[in-house]
MIDRENLUM-305360 format. One record per residue: y, x, z of N, C-alpha, C in turn; residue in three letters. Coordinates in steps of 0.1 Angstrom, whole numbers, plus 5000, padded with zeros to 4 digits. Layout:
BEGIN
YXZYXZYXZALA ...
This chain:
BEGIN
334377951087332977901090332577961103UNK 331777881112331577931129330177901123UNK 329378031134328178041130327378061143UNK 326877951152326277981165324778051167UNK 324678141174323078171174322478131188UNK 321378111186321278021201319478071206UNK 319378151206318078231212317478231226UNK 316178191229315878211246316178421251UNK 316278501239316478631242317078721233UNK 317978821233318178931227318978821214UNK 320078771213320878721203321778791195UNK 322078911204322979011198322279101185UNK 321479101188320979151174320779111158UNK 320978971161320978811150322278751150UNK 323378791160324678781159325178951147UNK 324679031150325279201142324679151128UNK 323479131129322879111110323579001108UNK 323978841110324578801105325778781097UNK 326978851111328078931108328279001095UNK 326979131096327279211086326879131073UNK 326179051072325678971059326978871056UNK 327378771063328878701064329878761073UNK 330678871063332078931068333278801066UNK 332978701061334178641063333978471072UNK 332678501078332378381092332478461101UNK 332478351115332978401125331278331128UNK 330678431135329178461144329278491153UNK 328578391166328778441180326978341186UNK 327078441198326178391207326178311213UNK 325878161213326178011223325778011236UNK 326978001241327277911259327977851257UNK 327577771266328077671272329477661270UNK 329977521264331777561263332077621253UNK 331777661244332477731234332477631217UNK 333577651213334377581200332477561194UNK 332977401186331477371181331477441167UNK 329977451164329477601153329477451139UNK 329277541122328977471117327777461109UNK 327677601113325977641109325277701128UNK 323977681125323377721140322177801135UNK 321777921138320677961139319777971151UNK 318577921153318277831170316877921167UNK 316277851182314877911183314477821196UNK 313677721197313877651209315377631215UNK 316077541211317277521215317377421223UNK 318177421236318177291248319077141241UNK 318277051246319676971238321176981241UNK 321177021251322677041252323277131242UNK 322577201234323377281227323777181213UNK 322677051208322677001201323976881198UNK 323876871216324976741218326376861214UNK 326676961217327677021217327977041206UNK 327377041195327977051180327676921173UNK 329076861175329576741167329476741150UNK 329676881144329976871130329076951124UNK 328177011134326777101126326377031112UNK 326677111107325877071093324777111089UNK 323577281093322977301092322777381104UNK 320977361107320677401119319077491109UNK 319277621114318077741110316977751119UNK 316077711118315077781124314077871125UNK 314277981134313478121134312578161131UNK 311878031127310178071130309877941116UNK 308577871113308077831102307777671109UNK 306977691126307077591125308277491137UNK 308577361136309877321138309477171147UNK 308277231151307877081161308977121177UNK 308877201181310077181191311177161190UNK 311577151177313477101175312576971169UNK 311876891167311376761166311476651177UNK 311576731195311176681204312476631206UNK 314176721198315276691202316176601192UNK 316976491203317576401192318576501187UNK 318376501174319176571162319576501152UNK 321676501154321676381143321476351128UNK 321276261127320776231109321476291100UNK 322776331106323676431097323576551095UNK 322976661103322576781103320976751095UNK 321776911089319876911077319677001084UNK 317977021089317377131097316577221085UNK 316777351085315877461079314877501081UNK 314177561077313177651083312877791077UNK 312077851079312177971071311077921059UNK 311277981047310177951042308878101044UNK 309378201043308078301046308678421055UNK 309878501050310278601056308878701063UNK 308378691054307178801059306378771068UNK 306378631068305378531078303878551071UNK 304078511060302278481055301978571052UNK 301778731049301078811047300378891064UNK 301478831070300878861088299878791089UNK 300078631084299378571085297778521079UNK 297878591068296978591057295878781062UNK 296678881067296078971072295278931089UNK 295878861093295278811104293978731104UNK 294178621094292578551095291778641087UNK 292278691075291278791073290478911079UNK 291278961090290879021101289678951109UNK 289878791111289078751119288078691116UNK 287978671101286878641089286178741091UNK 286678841086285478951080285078981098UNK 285679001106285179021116283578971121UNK 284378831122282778721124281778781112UNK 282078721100281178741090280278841091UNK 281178971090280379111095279479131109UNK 279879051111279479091128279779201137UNK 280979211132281579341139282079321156UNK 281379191163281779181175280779231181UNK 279379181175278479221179277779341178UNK 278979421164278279601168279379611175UNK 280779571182280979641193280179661207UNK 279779531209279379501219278179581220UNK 277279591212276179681210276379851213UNK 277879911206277780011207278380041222UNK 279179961233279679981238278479971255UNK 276779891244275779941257275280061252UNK 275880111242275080241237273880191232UNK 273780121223272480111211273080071199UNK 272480201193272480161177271380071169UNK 272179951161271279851158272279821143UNK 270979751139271579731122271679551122UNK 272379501116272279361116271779311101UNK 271179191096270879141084272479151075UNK 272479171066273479141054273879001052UNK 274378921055274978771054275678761038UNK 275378621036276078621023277378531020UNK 278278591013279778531013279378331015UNK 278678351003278578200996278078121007UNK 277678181019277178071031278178071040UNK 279778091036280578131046281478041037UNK 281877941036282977871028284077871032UNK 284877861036286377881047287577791041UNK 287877671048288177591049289877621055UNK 291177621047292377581050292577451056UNK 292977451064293677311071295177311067UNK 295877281056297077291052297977401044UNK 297977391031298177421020299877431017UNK 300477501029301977511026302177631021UNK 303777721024303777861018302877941024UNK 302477871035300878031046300278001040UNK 299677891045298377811039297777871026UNK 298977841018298377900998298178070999UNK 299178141010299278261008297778271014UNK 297278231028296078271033294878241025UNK 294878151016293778101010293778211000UNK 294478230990294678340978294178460984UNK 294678550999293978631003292678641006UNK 291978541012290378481020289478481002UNK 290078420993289278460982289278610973UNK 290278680976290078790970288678860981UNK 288278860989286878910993286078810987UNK 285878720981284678630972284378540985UNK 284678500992284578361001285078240989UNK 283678110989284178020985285077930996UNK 286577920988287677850994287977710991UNK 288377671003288677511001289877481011UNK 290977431007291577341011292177221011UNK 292477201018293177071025294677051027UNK 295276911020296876901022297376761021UNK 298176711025298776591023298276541010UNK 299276620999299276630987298676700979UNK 297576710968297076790962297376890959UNK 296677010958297377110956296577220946UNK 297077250932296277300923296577460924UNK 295377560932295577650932294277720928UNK 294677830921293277920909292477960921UNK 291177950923290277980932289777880944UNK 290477780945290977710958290177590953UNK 289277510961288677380958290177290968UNK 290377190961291377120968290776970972UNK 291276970984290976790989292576780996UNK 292776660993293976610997294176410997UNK 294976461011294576311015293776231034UNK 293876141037292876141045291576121044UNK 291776031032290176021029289476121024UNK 289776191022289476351020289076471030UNK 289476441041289476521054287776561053UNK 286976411054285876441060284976551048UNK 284876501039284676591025284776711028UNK 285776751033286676881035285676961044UNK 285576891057285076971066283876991062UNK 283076921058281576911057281277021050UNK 282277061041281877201029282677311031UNK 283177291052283277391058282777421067UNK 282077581064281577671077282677751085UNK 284177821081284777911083286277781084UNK 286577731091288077651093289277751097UNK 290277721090291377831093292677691093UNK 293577671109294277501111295577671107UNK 296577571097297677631094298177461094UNK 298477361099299277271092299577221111UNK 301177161100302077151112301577051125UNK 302377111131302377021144302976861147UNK 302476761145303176631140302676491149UNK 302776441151302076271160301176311154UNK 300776311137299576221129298776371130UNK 299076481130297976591136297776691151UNK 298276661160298076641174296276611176UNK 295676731182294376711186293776681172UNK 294176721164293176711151291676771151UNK 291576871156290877001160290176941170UNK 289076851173288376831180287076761176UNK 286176691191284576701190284776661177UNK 285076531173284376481159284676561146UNK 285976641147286476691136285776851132UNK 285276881145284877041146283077001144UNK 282476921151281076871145280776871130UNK 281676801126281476781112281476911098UNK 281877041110281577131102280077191102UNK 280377271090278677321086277977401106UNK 276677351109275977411115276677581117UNK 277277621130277177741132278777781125UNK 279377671127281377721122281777771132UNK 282777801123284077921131285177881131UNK 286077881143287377821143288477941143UNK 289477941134290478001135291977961135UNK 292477941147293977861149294977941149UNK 295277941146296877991144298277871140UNK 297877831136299077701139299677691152UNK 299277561159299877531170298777501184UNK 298877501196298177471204297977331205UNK 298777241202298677101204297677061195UNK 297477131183296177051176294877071179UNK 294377151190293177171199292877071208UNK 292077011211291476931224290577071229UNK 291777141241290477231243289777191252UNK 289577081258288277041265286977011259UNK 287577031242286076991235285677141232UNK 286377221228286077331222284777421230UNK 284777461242283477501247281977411246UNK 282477261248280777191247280477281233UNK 281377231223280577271211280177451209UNK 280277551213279977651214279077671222UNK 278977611236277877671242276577561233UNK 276577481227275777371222275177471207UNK 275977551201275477581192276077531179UNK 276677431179277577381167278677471160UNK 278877561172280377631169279577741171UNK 280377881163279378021166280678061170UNK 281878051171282878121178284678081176UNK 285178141179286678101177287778171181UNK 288478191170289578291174290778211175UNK 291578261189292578161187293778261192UNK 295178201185296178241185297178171192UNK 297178041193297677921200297277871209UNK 297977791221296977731236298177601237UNK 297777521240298677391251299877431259UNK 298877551269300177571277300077751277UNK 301377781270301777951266302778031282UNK 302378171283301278201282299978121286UNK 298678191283297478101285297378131305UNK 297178051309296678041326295578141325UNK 296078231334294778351337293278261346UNK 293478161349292078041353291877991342UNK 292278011332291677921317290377971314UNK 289077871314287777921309288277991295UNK 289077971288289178051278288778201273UNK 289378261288289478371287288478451287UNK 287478421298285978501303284878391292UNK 284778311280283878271271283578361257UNK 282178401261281878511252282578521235UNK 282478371233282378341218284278301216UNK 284578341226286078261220286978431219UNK 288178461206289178571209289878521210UNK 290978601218291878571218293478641215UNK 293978641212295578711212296978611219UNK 298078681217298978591224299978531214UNK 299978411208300678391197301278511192UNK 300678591186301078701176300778701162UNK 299978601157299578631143300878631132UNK 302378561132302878671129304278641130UNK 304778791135305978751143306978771134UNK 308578701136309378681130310278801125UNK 310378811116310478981113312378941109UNK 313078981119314478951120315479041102UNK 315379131096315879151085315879051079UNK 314479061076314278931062314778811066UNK 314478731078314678651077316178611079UNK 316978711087318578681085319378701071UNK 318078771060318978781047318378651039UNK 317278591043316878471041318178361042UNK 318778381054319778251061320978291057UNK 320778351058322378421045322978351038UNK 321778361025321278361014321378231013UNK 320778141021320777981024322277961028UNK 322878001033324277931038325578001026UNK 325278081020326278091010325677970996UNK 324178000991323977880983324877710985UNK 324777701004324977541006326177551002UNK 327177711008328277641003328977670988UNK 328177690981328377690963328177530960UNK 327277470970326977300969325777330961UNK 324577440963323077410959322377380968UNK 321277300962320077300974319077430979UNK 318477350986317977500995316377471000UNK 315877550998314277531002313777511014UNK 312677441026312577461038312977351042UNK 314277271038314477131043313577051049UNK 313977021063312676951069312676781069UNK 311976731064311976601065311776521081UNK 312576481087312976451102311976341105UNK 311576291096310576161098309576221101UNK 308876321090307576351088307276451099UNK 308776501100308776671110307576761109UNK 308176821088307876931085308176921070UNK 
């Protein structure tokens, strides 16, 4: 069994955990020219690496979401993976919560306050006027919602398919979207990157939330129209936005983004791929396929996700 790893950096480290996890495959680092793999573990991979493996049977992906190996023709024969959590959703479930209670508390505004040097008290806000709205109910999605309710925020989400979880109001569907927003003040976009949600995240979709919402992205940059995102903030519709995701990475140091009081920002970090787990994850997946079980993560190439 040949096992290619194909990284924009630092491969040798994902080549040694593999190795030591499969002593009896052969694991190497892909260039150009070398014998085709039959398993691939990728991360942004060029097509050329794709045309180069004639007999790939399974192709891994690093991270959760798999819209850039979407952009490449990948044949109908290769099943693409994904990770299913490897320590993804609790980064990610500690992150919006971070930026929940943030807002909610007003903890921007006692920095900001303490940092003119005045001590000031703000009113007590109440959970129940803070509803927080999931955009996509996958393995983050359910992990972030489950956490956003253990502080008593009424939760609601949103998913293709319905999804019955203890605490969680569910809308699923399109005809459901608008429902959805309306009985959100607090939006948190966790759903994939696809044709049919591209720019989801804009004027009409962000309007429609409760007077004075909050955006939190972490998904992908492509579901932003950020040409809409400032009207609604300086307008008053929006009270702020945290974002984790941008169009074009890193963010352009000329991006109004950057100097707008009401927007945070970080650098896609909400949560990073934590290389143990997820190489005992792929392991774990490639000794199953070859006992001939199925395997979780399977991406449906149509839907791309």
């Amino acid at each position: 069994m040949r096992i290619a790893v194909c990284l924009p950096e630092k491969p040798e480290p994902w080549v040694q955990g593999l190795q030591a996890e499969l002593p009896d495959a052969e694991v190497f680092a892909w260039e150009p020219g070398q014998p085709a793999a039959d398993h691939a573990v990728v991360w942004a991979p060029p097509q050329s690496f794709i045309d180069a493996q004639p007999k790939l049977q399974t192709l891994f992906n690093i991270g959760a979401g798999v819209d850039a190996l979407m952009q490449l023709d990948i044949p109908a024969t290769t099943r693409v993976v994904r990770l299913d959590d490897a320590g993804m959703s609790v980064q990610m479930a500690e992150y919006v919560c971070h930026a929940l209670i943030r807002h909610f508390r007003e903890f921007d505004v006692y920095e900001a306050e303490a940092r003119a040097g005045r001590w000031v008290y703000r009113k007590p806000r109440e959970r129940a006027d803070f509803p927080v709205g999931i955009l996509g109910m996958g393995v983050l999605g359910e992990r972030v919602a489950k956490a956003v309710a253990q502080f008593e925020f009424p939760v609601l989400g949103w998913s293709r398919s319905r999804k019955d979880i203890e605490g969680v109001r569910s809308f699923a569907g399109e005809a459901r979207l608008g429902d959805f927003l309306v009985g959100t003040r607090v939006l948190v976009n966790l759903l994939p990157l696809t044709d049919a949600t591209r720019g989801i995240l804009n004027k009409t979709t962000l309007s429609a939330l409760q007077k004075g919402g909050y955006l939190i992205n972490i998904a992908r940059g492509g579901h932003l129209v950020e040409d809409d995102l400032i009207p609604l903030l300086d307008s008053g519709q929006l009270a702020g936005a945290t974002l984790d995701v941008f169009q074009t990475e890193p963010l352009p140091a000329a991006h109004p983004f950057w100097q707008h009081p009401k927007i945070s920002i970080t650098p896609h970090g909400s949560a990073r791929t934590l290389r143990r787990e997820s190489i005992a994850q792929i392991a774990g997946k490639i000794r199953a396929l070859a006992r001939g079980e199925a395997v979780a993560g399977v991406v449906d190439l149509e839907r791309g996700y």
